[in-house]
ROSE-4610 file (N, C-alpha, C; in Angstrom, 1 decimal, always signed):
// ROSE-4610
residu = [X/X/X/X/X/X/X/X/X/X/X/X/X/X/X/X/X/X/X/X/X/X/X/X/X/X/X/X/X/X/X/X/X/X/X/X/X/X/X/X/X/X/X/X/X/X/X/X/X/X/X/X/X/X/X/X/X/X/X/X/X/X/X/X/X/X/X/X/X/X/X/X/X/X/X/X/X/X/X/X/X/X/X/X/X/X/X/X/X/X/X/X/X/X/X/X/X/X/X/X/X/X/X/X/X/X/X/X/X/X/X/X/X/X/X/X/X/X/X/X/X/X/X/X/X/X/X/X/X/X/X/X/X/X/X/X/X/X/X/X/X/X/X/X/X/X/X/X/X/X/X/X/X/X/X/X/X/X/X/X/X/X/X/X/X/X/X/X/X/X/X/X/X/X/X/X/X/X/X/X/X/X/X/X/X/X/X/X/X/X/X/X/X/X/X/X/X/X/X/X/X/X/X/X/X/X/X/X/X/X/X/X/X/X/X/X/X/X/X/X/X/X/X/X/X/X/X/X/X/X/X/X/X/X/X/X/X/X/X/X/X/X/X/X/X/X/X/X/X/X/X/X/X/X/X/X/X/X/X/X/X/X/X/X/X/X/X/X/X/X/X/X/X/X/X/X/X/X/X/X/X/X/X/X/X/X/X/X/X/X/X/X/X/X/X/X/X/X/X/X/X/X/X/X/X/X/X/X/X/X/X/X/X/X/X/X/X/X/X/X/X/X/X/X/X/X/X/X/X/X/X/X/X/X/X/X/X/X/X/X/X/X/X/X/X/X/X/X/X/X/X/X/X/X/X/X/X/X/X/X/X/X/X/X/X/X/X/X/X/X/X/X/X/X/X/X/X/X/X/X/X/X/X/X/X/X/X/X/X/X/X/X/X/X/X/X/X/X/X/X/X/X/X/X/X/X/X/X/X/X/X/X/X/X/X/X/X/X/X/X/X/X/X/X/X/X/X/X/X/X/X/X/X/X/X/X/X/X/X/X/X/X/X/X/X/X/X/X/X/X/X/X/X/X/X/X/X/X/X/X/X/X/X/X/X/X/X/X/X/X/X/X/X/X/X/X/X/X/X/X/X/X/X/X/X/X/X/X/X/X/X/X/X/X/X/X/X/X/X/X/X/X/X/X/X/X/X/X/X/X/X/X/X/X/X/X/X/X/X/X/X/X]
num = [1/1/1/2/2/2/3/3/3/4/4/4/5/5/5/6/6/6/7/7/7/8/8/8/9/9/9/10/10/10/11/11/11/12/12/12/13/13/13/14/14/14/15/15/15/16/16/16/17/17/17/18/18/18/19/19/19/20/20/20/21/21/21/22/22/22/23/23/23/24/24/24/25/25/25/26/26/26/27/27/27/28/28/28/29/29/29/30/30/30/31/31/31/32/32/32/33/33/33/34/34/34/35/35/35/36/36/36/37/37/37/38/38/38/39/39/39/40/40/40/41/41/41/42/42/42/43/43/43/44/44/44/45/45/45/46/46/46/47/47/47/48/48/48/49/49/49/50/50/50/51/51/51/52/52/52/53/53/53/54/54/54/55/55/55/56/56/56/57/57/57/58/58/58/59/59/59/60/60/60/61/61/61/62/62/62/63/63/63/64/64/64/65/65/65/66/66/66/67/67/67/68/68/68/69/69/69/70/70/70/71/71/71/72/72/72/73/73/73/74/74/74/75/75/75/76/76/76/77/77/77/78/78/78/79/79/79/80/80/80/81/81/81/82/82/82/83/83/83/84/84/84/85/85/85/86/86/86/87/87/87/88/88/88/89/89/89/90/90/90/91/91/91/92/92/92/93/93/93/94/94/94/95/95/95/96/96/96/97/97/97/98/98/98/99/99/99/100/100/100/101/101/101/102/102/102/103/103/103/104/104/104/105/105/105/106/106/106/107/107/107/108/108/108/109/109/109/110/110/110/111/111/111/112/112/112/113/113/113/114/114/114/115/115/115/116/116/116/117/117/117/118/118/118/119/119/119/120/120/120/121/121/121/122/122/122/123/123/123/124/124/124/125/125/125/126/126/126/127/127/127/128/128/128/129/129/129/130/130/130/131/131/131/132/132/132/133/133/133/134/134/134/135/135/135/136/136/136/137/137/137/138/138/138/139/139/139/140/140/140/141/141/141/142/142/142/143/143/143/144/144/144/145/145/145/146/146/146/147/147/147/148/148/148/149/149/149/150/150/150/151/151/151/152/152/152/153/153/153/154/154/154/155/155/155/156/156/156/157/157/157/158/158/158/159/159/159/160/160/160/161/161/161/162/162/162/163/163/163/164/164/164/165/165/165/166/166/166/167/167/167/168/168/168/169/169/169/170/170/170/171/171/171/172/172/172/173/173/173/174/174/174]
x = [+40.0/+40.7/+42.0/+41.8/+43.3/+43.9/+43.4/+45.0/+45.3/+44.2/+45.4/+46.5/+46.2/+46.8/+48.5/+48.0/+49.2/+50.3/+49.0/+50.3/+50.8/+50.2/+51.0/+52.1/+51.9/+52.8/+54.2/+53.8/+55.1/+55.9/+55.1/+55.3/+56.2/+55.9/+57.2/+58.3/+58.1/+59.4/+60.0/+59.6/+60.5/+61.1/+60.6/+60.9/+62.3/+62.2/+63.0/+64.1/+63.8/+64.8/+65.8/+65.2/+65.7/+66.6/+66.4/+66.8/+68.6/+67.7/+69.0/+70.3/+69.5/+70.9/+71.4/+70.6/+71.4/+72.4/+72.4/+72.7/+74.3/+74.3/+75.1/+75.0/+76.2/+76.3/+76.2/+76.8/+77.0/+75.6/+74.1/+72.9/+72.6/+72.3/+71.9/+70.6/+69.6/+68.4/+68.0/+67.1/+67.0/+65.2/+64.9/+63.6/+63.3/+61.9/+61.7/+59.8/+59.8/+58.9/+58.1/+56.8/+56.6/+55.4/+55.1/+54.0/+54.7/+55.7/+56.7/+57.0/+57.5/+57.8/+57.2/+55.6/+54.3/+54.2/+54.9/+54.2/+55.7/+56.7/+58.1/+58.3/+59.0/+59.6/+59.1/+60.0/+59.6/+58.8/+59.1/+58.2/+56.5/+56.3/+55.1/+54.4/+55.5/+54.9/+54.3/+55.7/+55.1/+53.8/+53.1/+52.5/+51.2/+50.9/+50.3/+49.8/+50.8/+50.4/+50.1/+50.4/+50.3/+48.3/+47.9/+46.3/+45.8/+46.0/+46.3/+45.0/+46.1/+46.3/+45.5/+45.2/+44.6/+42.8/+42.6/+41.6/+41.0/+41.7/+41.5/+40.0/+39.9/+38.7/+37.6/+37.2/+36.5/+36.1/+36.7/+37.1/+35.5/+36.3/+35.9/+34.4/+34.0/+32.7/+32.3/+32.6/+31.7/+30.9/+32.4/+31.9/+31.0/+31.2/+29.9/+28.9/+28.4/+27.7/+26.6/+28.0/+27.2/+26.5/+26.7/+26.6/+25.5/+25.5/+24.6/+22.9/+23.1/+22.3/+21.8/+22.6/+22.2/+21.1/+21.7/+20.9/+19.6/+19.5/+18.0/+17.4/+17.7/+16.5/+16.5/+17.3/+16.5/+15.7/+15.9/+15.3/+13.5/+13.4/+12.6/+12.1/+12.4/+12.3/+11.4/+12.0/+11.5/+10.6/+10.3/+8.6/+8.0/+8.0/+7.2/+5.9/+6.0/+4.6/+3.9/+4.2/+3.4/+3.1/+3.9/+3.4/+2.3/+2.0/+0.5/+1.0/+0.5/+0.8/+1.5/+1.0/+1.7/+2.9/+3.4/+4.1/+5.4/+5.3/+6.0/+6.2/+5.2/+6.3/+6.9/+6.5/+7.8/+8.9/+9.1/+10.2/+10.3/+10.2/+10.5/+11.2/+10.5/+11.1/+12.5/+12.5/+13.7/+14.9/+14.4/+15.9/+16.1/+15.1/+15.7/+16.4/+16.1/+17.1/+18.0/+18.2/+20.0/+20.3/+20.0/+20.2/+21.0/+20.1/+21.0/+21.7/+22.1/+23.1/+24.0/+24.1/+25.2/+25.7/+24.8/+25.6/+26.1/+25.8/+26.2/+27.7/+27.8/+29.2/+30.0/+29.2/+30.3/+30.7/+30.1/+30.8/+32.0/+31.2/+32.1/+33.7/+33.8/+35.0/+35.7/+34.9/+36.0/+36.5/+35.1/+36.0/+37.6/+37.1/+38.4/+39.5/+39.1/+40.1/+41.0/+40.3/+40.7/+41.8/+41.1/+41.7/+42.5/+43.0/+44.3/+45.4/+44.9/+45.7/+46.3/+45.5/+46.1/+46.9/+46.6/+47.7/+49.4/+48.9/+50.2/+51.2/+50.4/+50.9/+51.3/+50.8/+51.4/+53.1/+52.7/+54.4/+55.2/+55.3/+55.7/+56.7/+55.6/+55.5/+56.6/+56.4/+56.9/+58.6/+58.6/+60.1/+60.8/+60.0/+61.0/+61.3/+60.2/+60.8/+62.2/+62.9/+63.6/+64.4/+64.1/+65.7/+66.0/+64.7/+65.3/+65.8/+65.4/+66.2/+68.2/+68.0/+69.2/+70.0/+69.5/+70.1/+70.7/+69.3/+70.0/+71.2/+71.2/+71.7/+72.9/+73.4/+74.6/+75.4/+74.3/+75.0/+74.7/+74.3/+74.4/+73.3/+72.2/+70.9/+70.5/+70.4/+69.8/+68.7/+67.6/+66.3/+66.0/+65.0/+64.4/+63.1/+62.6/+61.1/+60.4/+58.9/+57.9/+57.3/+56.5/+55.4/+55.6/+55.2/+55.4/+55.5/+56.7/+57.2/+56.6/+56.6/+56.7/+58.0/+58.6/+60.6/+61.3/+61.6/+63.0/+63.8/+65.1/+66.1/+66.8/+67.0/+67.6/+69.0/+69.4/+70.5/+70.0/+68.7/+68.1/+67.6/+67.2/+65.9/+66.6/+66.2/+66.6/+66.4/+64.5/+63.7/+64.4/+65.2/+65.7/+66.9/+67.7/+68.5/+67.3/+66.3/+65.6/+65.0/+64.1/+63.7/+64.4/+66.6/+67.1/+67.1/+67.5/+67.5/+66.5/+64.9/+64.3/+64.3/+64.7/+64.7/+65.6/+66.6/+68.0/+67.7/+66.4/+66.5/+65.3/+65.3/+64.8/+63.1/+62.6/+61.4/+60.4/+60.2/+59.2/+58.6/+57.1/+56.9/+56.2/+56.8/+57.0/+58.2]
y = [+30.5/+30.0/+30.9/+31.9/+33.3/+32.8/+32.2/+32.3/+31.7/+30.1/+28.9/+29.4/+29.9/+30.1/+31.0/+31.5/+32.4/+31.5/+30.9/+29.9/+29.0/+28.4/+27.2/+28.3/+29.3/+30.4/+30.7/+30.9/+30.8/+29.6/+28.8/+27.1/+27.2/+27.1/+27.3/+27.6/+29.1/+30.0/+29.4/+29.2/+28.6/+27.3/+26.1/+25.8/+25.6/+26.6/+27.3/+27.4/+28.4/+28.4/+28.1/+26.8/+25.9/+25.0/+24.8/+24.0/+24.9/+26.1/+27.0/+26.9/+27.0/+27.1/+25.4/+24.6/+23.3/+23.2/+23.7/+23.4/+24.6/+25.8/+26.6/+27.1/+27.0/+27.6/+28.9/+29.4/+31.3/+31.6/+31.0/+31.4/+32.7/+33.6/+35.2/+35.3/+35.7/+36.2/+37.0/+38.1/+39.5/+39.5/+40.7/+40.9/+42.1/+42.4/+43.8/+44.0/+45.0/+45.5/+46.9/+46.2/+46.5/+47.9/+47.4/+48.3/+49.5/+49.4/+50.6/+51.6/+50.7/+51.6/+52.4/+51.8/+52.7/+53.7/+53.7/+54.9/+55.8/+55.3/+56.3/+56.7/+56.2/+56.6/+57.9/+58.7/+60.0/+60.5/+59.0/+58.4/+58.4/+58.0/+57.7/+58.7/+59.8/+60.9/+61.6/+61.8/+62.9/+62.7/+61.1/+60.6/+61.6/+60.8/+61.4/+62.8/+63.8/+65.0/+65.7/+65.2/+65.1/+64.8/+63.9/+63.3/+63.9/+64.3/+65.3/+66.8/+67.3/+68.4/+68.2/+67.0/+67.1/+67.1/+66.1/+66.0/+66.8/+67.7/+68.7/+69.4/+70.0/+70.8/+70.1/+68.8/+68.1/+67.7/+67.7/+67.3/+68.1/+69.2/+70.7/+71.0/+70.6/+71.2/+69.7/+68.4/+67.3/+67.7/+68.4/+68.8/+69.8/+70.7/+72.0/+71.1/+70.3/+70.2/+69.1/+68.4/+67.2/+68.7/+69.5/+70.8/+71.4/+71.9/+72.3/+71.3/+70.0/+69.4/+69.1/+69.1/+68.6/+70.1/+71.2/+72.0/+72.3/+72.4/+71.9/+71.0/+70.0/+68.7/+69.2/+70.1/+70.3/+71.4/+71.9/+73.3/+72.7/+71.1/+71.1/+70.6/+69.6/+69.1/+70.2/+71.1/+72.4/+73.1/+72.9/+73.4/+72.6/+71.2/+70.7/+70.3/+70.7/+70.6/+71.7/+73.0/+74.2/+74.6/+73.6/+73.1/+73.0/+73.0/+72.3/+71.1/+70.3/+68.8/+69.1/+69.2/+69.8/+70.0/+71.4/+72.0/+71.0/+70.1/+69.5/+68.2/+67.5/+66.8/+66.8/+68.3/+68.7/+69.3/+69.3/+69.8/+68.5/+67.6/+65.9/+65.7/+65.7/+65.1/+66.2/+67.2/+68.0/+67.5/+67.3/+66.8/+65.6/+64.9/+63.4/+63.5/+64.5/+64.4/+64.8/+65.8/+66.4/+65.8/+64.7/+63.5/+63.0/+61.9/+60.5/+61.7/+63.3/+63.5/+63.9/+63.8/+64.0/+62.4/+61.6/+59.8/+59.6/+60.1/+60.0/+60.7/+61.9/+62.4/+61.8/+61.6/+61.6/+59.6/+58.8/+57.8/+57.6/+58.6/+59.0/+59.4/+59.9/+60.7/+59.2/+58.7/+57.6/+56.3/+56.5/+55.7/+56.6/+57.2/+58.4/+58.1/+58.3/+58.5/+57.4/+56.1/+55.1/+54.6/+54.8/+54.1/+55.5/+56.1/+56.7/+57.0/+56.1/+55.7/+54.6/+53.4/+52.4/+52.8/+53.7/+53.9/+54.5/+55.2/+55.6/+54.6/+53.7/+52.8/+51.9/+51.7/+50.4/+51.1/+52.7/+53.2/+52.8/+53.6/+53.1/+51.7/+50.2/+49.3/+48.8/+49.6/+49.0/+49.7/+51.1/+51.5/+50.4/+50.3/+49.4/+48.2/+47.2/+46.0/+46.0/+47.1/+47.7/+47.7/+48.4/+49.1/+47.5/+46.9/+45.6/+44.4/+44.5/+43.7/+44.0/+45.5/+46.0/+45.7/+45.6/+45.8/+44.0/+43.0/+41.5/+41.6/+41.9/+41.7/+41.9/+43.6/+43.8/+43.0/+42.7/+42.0/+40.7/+40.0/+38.7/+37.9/+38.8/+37.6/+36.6/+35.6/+34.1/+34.3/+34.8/+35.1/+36.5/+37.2/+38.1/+37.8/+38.1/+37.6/+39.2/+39.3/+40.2/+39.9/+39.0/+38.6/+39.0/+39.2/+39.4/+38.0/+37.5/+37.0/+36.5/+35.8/+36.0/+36.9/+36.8/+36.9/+37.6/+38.4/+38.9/+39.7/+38.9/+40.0/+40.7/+41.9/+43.2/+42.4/+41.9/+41.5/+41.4/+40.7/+40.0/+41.5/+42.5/+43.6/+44.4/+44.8/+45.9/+46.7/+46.6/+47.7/+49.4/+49.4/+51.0/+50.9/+50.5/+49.9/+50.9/+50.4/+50.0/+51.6/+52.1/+53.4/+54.6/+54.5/+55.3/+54.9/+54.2/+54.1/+54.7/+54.5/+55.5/+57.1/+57.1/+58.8/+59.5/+58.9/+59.4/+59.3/+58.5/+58.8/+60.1/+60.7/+62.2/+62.4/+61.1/+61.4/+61.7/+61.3/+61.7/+60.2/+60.2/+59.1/+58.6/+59.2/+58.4/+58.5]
z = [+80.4/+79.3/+79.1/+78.8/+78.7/+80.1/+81.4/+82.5/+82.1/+81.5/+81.3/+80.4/+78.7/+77.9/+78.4/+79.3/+79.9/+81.0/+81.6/+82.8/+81.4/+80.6/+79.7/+79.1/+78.6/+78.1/+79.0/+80.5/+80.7/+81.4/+81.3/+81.4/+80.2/+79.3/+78.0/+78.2/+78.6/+79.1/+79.8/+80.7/+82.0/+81.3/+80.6/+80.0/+78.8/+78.1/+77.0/+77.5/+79.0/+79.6/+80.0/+80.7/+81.3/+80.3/+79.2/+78.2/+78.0/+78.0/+77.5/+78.4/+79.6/+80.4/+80.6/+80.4/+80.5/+79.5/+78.5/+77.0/+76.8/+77.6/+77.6/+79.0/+80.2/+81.2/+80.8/+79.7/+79.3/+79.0/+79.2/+78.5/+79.3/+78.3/+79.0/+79.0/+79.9/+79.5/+80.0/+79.7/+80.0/+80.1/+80.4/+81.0/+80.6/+80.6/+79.9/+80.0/+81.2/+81.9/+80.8/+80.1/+79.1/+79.3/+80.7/+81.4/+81.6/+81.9/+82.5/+81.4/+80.1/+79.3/+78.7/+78.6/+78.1/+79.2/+80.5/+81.3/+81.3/+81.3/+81.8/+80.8/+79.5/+78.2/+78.0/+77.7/+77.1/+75.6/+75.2/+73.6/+74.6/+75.2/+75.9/+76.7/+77.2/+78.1/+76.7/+75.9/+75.4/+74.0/+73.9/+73.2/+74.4/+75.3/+76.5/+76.2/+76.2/+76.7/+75.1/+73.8/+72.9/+72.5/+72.8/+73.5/+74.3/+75.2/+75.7/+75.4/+74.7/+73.7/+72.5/+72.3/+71.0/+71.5/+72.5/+73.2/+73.9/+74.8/+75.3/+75.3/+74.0/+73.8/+73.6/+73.1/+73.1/+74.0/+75.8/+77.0/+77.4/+77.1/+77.7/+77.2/+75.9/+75.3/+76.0/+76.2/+77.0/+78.4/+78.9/+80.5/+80.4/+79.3/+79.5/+79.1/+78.4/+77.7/+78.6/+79.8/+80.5/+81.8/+82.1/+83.2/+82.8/+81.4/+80.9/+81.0/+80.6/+80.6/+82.1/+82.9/+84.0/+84.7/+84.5/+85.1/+84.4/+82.8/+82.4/+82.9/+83.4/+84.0/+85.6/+86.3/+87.3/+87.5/+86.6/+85.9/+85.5/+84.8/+84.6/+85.4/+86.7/+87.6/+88.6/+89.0/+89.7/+88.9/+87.7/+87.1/+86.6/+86.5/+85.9/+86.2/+88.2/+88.7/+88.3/+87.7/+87.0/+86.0/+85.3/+83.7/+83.3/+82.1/+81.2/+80.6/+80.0/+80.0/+78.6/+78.1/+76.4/+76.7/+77.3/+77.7/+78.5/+79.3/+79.8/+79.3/+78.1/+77.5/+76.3/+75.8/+74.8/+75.5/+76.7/+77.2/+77.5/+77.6/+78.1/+77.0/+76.0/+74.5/+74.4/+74.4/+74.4/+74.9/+76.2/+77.3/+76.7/+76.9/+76.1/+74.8/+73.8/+72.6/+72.8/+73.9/+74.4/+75.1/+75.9/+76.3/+74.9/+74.4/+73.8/+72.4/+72.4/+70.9/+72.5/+73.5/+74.2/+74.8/+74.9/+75.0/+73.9/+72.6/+71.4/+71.1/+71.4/+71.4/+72.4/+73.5/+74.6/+74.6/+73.8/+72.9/+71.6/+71.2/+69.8/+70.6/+71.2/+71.8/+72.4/+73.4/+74.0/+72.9/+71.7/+70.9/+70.0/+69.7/+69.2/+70.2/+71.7/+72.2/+72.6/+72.1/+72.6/+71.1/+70.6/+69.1/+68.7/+68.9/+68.9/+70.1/+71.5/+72.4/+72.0/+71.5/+70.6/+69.8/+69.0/+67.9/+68.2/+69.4/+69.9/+70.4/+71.3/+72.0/+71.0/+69.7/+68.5/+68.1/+68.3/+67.8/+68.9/+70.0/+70.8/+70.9/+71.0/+71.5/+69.7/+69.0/+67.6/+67.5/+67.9/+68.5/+69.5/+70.7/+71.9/+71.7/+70.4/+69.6/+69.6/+68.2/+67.8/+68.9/+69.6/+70.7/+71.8/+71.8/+72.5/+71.4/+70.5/+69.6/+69.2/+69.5/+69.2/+70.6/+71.4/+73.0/+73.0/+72.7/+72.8/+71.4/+70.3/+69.5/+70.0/+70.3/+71.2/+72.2/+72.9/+74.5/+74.4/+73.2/+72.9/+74.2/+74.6/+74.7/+74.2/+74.8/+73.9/+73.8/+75.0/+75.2/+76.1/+76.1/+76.3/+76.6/+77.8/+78.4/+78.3/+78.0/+78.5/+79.8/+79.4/+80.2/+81.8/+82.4/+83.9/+84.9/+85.0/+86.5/+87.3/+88.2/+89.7/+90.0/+89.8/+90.0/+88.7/+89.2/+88.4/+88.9/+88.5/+89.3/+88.5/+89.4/+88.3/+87.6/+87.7/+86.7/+85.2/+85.4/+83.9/+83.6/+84.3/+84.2/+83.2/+81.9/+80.7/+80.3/+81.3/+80.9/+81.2/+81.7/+81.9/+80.9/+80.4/+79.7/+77.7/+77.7/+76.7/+76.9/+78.0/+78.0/+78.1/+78.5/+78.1/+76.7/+75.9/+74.5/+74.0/+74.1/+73.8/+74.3/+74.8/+75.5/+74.9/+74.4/+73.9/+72.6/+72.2/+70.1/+70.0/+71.0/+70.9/+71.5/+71.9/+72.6/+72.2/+70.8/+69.7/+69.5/+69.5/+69.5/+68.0/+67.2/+65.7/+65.1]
């Protein structure tokens, strides 16, 4: 259902297009590689290393914590043939609760991490609106495409056009 919605999507475009340039030989339209600018822009790196940084230590107390766990279970693995029964499944019950409060953090985090990747990427993506609106306004685009192509030739292509414009309003991604 989403390819159709996407091929009828740029069935339009082509479309739109097409109309445009029948209607005015002078129709301009431009293109703008959306993938790119979430990864090159300096709004985007330094969102990145910013998450980064903020994640970091949470990163770090996951890995000890997945390391740590792992060597208790073979710790208990290697004694639990010399155990007493008691004895080995309160250490069962043990691992298993440091078990599921470590699937538990180590959830919590990729949601965290994810929904303030989004968040970054809404500034971002809400800046380059802006700087491509400003860019067609200037050079008098009729239309402006995202969506990804088959085809596009660098004549129409703005996206570097658009990520110096962000790089140049100082690289800060709010």
């Amino acid at each position: 259902m989403n390819l159709m919605i996407k091929k009828l999507s740029v069935l339009a475009i082509m479309m739109f297009s097409t109309a445009f340039a029948f209607a005015d030989d002078a129709a301009k339209v431009g293109w703008v590689n959306v993938d790119r600018i979430l990864k090159d822009s300096t709004p985007a790196k330094n969102a990145l290393n910013k998450i980064e940084t903020d994640f970091g230590k949470r990163t770090k107390d996951l890995t000890e914590q997945a390391t740590k766990l792992k060597a208790l279970n073979e710790k208990f693995d290697r004694d639990a043939a010399v155990m007493s029964e008691t004895e080995r499944n309160r250490r069962q019950r043990e691992l298993g609760d440091l078990d599921k409060d470590f699937q538990r953090r180590q959830r919590e985090f990729k949601e965290d991490l994810n929904q303030r990747q989004f968040e970054e990427r809404s500034v971002i993506l809400e800046r380059a609106e802006k700087v491509i609106k400003q860019i067609a306004e200037a050079e008098r685009y009729d239309i402006i495409l995202q969506e990804p192509p088959v085809f596009v030739s660098s004549k129409v292509d703005i996206t570097e056009k658009v990520i110096k414009t962000l790089n140049s309003a100082g690289g800060n991604s709010k």
